[in-house]
C-alpha positions, -999 to 999 in steps of 0.1 A, spaced: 166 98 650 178 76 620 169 43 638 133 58 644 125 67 609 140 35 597 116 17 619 85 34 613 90 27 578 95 -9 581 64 -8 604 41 5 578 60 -16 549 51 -47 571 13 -35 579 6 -20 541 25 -55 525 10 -78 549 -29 -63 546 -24 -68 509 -17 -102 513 -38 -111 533 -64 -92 508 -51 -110 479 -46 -145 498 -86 -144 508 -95 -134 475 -78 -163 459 -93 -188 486 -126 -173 485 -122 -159 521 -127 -126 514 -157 -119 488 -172 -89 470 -208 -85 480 -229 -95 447 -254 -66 434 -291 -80 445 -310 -60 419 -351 -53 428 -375 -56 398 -407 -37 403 -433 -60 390 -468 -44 380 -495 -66 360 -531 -52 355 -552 -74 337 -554 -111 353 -551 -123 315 -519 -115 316 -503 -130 350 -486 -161 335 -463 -132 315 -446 -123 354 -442 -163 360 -421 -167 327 -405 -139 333 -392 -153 362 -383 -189 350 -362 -170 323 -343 -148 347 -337 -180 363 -323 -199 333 -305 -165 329 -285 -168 363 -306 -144 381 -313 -166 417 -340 -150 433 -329 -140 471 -293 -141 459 -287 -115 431 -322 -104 424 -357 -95 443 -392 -90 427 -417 -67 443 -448 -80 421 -483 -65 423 -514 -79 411 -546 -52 396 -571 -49 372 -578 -22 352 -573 -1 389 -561 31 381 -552 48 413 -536 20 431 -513 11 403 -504 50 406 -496 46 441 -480 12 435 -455 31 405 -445 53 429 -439 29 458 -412 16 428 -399 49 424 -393 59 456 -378 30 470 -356 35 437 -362 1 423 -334 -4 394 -361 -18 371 -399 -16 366 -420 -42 342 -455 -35 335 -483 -47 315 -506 -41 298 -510 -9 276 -526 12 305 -502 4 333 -472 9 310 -484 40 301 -485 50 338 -452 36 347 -437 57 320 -454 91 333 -439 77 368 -407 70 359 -399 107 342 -373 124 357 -354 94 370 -326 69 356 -349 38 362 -355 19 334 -388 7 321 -392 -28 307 -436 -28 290 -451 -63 282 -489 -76 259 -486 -33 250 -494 -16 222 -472 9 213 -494 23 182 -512 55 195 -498 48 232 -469 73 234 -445 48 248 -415 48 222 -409 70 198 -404 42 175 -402 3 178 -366 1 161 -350 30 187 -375 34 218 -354 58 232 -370 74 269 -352 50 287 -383 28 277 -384 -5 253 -404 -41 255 -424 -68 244 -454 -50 218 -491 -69 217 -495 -68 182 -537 -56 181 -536 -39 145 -522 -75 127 -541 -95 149 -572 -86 143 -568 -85 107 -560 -123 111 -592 -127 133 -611 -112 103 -598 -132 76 -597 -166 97 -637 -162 105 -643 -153 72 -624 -183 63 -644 -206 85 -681 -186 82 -682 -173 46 -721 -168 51 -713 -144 82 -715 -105 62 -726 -87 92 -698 -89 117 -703 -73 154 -669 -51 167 -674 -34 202 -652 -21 211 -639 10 236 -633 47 215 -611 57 244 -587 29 243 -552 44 228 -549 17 199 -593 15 192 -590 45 158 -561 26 147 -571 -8 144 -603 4 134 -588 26 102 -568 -9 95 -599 -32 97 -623 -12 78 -610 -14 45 -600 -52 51 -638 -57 55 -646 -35 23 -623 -59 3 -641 -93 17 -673 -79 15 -686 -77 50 -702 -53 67 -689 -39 106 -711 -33 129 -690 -12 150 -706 0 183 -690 20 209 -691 12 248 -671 27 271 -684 9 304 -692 -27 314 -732 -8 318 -731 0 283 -721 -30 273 -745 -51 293 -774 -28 278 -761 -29 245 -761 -64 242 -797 -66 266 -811 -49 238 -798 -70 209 -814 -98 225 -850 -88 225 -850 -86 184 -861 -115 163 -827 -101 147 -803 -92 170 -784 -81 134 -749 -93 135 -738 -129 120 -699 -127 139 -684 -112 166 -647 -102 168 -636 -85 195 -604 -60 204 -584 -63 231 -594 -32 256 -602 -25 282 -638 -32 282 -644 -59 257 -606 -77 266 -617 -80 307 -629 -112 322 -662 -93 327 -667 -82 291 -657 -117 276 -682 -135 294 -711 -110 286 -701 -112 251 -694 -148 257 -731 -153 270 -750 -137 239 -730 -157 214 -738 -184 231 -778 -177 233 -779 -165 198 -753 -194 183 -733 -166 169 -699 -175 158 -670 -160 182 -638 -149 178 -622 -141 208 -588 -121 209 -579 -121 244 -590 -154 256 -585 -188 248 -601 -200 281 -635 -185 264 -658 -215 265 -680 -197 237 -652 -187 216 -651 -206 181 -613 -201 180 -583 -178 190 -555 -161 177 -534 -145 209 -502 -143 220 -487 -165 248 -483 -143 275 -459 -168 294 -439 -167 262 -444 -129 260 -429 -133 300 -398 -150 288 -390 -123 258 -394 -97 289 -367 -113 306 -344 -108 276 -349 -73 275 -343 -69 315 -312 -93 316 -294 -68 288 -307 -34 308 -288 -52 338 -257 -55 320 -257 -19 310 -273 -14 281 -296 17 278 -329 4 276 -338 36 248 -316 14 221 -330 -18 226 -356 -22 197 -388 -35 207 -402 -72 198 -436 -82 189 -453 -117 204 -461 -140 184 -497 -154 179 -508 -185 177 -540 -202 164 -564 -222 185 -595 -238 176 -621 -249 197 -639 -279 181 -664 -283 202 -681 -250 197 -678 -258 161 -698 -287 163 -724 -270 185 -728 -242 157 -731 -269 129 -695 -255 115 -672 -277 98 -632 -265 103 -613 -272 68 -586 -301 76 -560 -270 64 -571 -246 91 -564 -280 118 -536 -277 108 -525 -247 109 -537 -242 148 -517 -250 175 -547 -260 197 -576 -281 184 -598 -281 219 -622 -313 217 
C-alpha cells in the first residue's frame, strides 16, 4: 500500500514538474506564446472634409506600434451629415462590443455618445466642438468615459474676422449664414458680435437651416444692383461647412467678386484665404488619446486638446479681386496658393 502511494506521488511530481518545464522552456524559446490582444477601433467620419483625420490616425497608431491585422483592427465608415445610418452604424460598434469608438465631427460624436451610455466602451471625438455640445463636462476633466481632439469654431472665427478686416478694411458689411440649429451657432455668434462692434463692421447674419434656403437666399441676393454684403465669413455647420454649401457660397462670391473667407475649406477655389485646422494632424492627436485609453487610462481624465489652425492664402483670388496681401500677412500663412 506504501509502494503505491509512493508511486503515485512520484507520478504526479514527474507530470506537474515536467509540464512546468516544458511551459517555462517554450516560453523562454518562444515556443509557447501568449496570444496578443487584437483590439477593434470603431471608426465613424461624417463630413468628407474630414476623412484625411481617420488616415493620420492610422499612420500614428502605426508609429505607435499598433500593426494593423496583428494587434489592432479598424471598422471605418464613411457618411455625410446621414443621420440614421450613422445611428445604425453606432450601434453595429456597440453590439459587436468594439473596445473603442472615434467619431467626427460634432454631430456624429454627439450620437456616439448617446450610443455608447450604459456601456464601458470608450469614446475617442475628433474636428468637435465641445461648446454647447454636451460632450464633456469640461475640456480639463471630460469625465463620461468621453475625451478628444476639440475644433476650435468660437477662436477661429474671431481670427477669420480680424484677418479679412486686415486684408479688406473697406469691407463694413460682412455676410454670416449660418445654421441656428447647429449646437456651437449662439455661441460663436454672442463671441463675434461684439468683435464686430469694436472694428466697426456691421453682420449681416442670416439664418438657413437647409441647402433650399440657402440656394434661395443667395438667388435672391443676386437679382439686386446691391446684393448688400462687402465679405463673407462662414461657420463651420452643417449647412454652410458641407461641400454643397461651400460651393453655392463659393459661386456668388465669385459672380459678385466678394471677398471670401472660408473656414472649412482650403480646397475652395473662391476662397480669398483660410484659417482651419489640419484634419490629418487633428488624426494623429486622436491617436494619442486612443493609444493612452489602450493602456488603461480612463478616457473621463484625459483632458481634451484643441487643433491648431493654420493660415492659408490664396493669391490668386487676390489678384482677381484687385487685393493686395501685406508682405506681413505672407508671412505669417503657411500656404501662399499661386
Amino acid at each position: 500500500m506504501n509502494k503505491k502511494i509512493i508511486w503515485g506521488v512520484l507520478v504526479i511530481v514527474f507530470f506537474v514538474g515536467g509540464g512546468v518545464f516544458l511551459r517555462y522552456s517554450g516560453w523562454q524559446s518562444g515556443f509557447f506564446k501568449e496570444t496578443p490582444k487584437v483590439y477593434r477601433i470603431g471608426v465613424l467620419n461624417g463630413l468628407g472634409l474630414f476623412a484625411p483625420t481617420v488616415d493620420g490616425l492610422k499612420q500614428r497608431m502605426t508609429e505607435l506600434g499598433y500593426r494593423e491585422g496583428e494587434n489592432i483592427t479598424y471598422e471605418i465608415y464613411q457618411t455625410n451629415f446621414e443621420l440614421e445610418k450613422e445611428k445604425q452604424i453606432l450601434k453595429k460598434f456597440v453590439d459587436e462590443k468594439v473596445d473603442l469608438i472615434v467619431s467626427s465631427p460634432t454631430e456624429v460624436s454627439q450620437e456616439a455618445k448617446r450610443a455608447i451610455a450604459g456601456t464601458n466602451i470608450p469614446l475617442v471625438f475628433v474636428n468637435a466642438f465641445t461648446e454647447g455640445s454636451g460632450l464633456v463636462e469640461s475640456v480639463s476633466y471630460p469625465g463620461g468615459n468621453v475625451t478628444g481632439v476639440r475644433f476650435p469654431g468660437p477662436e477661429l472665427i474671431l481670427l477669420n474676422l480680424e484677418t479679412l478686416h486686415e486684408i479688406v478694411p473697406q469691407a463694413k458689411r460682412i455676410y454670416v449664414p449660418y445654421d441656428p440649429n447647429y449646437p456651437a451657432s449662439q455661441l460663436i455668434l454672442d463671441r463675434l458680435r461684439p468683435a464686430a462692434v469694436a472694428l466697426h463692421l456691421t453682420l449681416v447674419e442670416v439664418q438657413v437651416t437647409s441647402f433650399e434656403e440657402l440656394d434661395a437666399e443667395l438667388a435672391k441676393r443676386s437679382l439686386l444692383k446691391d446684393p448688400g454684403v462687402d465679405a463673407i465669413i462662414t461657420m463651420a455647420n452643417t449647412i454652410t461647412a458641407s461641400p454643397r454649401g461651400t460651393a453655392a457660397i463659393g459661386r456668388f462670391a465669385l459672380a459678385h467678386k466678394i471677398p471670401y473667407e472660408s473656414t472649412v475649406s482650403s480646397d475652395n477655389p473662391s476662397g480669398l484665404f483660410f484659417i482651419i485646422p489640419d484634419p490629418f494632424e487633428a488624426g494623429t492627436q486622436a491617436a494619442g488619446f486612443v493609444d493612452k485609453i489602450l493602456r488603461g487610462i480612463p478616457a473621463g481624465t484625459i483632458s481634451v486638446t484643441s487643433q491648431e489652425a493654420y493660415l492659408s492664402i490664396n493669391y490668386k483670388v487676390a489678384q482677381s479681386l484687385g487685393i493686395t496681401i501685406s508682405e506681413g500677412l505672407l508671412a505669417r500663412a503657411k500656404r501662399v496658393i499661386h
